[in-house]
N, C-alpha and C positions, 0 to 999 in steps of 0.2 A: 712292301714298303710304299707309304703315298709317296707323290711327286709334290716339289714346288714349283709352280709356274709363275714365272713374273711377266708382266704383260705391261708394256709401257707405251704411252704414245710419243714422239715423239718428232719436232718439226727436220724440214732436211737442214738447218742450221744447229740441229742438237739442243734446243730448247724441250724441257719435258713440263716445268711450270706452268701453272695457272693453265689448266689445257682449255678454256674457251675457245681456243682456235679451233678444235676438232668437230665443234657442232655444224658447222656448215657440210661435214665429211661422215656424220653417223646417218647413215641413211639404211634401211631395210637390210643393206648386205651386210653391214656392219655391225646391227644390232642381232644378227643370228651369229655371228661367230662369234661376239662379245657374249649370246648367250650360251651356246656351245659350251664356251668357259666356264662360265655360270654353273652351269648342269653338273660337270663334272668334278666340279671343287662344293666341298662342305666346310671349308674354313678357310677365313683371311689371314696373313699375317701382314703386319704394318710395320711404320714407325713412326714415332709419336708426330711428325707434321703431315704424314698422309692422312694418322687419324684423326688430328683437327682438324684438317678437312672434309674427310669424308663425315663425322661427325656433325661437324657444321650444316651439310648439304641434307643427307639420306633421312633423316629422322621428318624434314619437312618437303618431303616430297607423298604422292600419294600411293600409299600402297595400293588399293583396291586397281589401281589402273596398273595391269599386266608388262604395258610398255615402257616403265618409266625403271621398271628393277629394283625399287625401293623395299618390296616385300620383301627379295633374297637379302640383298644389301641390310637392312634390317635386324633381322631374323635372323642370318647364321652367325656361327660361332667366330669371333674375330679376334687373333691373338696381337697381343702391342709388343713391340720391344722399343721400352722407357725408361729410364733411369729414374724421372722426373712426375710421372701420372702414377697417382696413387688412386683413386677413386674413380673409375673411369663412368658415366653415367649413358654411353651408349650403353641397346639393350646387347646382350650375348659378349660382352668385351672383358678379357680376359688381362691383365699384366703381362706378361713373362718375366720370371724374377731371377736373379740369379746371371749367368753364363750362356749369353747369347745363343752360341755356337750349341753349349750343351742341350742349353732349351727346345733347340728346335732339332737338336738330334731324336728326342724324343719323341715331339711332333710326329716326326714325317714317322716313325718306329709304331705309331700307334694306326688301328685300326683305321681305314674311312677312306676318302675319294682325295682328287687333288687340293692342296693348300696355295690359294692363290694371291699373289704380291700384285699390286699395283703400283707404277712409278719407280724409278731406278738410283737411289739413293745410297747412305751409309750403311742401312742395314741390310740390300740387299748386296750391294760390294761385297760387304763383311762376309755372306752366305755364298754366295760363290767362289770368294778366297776359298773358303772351307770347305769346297765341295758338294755343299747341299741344297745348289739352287740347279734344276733340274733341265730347265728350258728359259730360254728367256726370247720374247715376243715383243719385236718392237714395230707399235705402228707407224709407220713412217708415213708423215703427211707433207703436200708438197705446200708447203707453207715456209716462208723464212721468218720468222717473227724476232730475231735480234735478241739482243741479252744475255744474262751468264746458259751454259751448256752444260749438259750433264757430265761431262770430263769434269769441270772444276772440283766438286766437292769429294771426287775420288782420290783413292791411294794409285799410288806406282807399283800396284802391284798386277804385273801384268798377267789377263788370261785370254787364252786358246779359245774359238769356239768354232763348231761345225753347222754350215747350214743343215736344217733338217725340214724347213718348210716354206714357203711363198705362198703368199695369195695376194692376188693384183684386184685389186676394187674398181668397181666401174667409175669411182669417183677419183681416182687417183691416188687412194693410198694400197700404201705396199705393207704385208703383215711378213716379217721376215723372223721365220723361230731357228730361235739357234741354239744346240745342246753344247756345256762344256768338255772338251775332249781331255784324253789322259788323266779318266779316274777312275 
């Protein structure tokens, strides 16, 4: 069965928004284990404000140049979960229709490598209420940049997780992956 990885940046005041903060902090070590990620996921899953964004961004950046990610970004297969996007005119961008939870029961059910979430949202709440979010990676940068935190837009529905990795960057950020426990 594939995994879902959710991989978030996020400041030590719990801002994940608008990540321009993080550019001063992508430096070489950063961009091997963001590729790492890369390598072993064949498919995105979203929701529909990450994928106005990354929409927004990926399409005009240049693919022939290796270091920017645009080609994978691009190119693979990226699932939405929308209520709202009906025609989605990134290339490879998929709907999900129907029943959230059911949708991506069958995702992760089908053949391929890991399905990778970016940013920590409703719909991945929603996915690890359910059990089907696998690991979650949050890059912690020492930045406080103020404003709403990723608690807000969440439920009270409280869950459990287990350390399962660190990596300390020479630049200050912390990559803390944590698997949910008791399932």
């Amino acid at each position: 069965m594939r995994r879902i990885i959710n991989s978030t940046y996020i400041t030590l005041d719990g801002v994940i928004e608008n990540p321009a903060w993080t550019t001063p902090y992508f430096d070489d070590e950063a961009a091997a284990f963001a590729g790492e990620q890369t390598e072993a996921a064949d498919a995105l899953l979203m929701g529909r404000r990450t994928y106005d964004g990354f929409a927004a961004a990926w399409p005009k950046m240049d693919e022939s140049d290796p270091t920017t990610g645009a080609a994978y970004f691009n190119n693979v297969k990226k699932y939405v979960a929308s209520t709202t996007l009906t025609n989605p005119e990134w290339n490879n961008t998929e709907v999900l229709q129907g029943d959230l939870v059911e949708e991506v029961t069958k995702l992760k059910a089908r053949e391929g490598r890991d399905i990778l979430m970016y940013g920590y949202g409703v719909v991945t709440h929603a996915l690890v209420e359910a059990g089907l979010v696998d690991e979650v990676r949050f890059w912690i940068h020492p930045v406080l940049q103020g404003g709403p935190s990723v608690t807000s837009p969440l439920g009270d529905v409280p869950t459990t997780l287990a350390l399962a990795d660190t990596r300390v960057m020479k630049s200050g950020v912390i990559i803390a992956s944590y698997r949910p426990v008791n399932r």
